[in-house]
C-alpha distance (Angstrom), angle and dihedral (degrees) to the residues before:
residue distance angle dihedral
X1 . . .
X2 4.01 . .
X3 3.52 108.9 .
X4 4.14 98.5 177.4
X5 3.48 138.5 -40.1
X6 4.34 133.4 -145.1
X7 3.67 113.5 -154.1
X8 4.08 111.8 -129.1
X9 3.73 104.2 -168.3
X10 3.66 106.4 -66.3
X11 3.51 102.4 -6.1
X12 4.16 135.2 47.9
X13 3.13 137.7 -121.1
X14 3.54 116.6 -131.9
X15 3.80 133.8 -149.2
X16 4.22 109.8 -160.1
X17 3.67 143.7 175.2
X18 3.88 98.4 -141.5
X19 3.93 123.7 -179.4
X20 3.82 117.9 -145.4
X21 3.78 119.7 -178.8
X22 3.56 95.3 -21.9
X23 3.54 96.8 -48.9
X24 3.88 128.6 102.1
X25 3.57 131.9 -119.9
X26 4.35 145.7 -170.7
X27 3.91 103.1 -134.7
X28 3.97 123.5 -158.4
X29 3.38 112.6 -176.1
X30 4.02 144.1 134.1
X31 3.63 125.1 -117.5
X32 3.67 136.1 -167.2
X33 3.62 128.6 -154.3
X34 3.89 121.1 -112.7
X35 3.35 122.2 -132.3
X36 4.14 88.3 -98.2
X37 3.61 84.3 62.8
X38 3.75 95.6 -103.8
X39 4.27 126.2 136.5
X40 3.21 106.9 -111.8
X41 4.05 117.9 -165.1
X42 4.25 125.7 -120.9
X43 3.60 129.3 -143.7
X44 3.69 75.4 -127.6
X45 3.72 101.2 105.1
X46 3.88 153.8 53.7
X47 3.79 136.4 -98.3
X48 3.97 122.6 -171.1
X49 3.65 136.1 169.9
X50 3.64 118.4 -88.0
X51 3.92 92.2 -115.8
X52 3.80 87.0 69.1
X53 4.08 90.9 57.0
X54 3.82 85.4 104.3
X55 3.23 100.7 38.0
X56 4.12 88.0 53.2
X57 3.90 95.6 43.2
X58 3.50 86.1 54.7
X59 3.63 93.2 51.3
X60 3.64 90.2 49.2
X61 3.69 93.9 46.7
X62 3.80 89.4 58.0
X63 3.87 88.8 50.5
X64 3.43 86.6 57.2
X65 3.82 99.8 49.8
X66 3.43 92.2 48.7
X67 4.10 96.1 59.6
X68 3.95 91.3 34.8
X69 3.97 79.4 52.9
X70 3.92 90.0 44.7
X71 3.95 93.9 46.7
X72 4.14 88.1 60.5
């Protein structure tokens, strides 16, 4: 299930709720589109487990303290 996507140039990058053996998972990854117009996933990218959403939202609000921090 697509949750959202951020386009990168040509390609997207896709946020996903992705099911693997029965268990659930938050997957990151880029795309590209095929020539038939369909998104077509990377290698580039990362899937996790969703007990580390918080952990990962709190990386990423770090990230983004440090470069609002840089920008002053």
């Amino acid at each position: 299930m697509e949750i959202g996507e951020l386009q990168k140039g040509k390609d997207k990058i896709i946020v996903a709720l992705k099911e693997f053996k029965g268990k659930e998972y938050i997957d990151i990854r880029t795309h590209f589109e095929s020539n038939e117009g369909d998104w077509i996933p990377t290698k580039k990218g990362i899937t996790f487990s969703p007990e580390s959403l918080d952990e990962m939202i709190d990386i990423l609000k770090t990230a983004k303290k440090k470069v609002s921090d840089k920008e002053k």
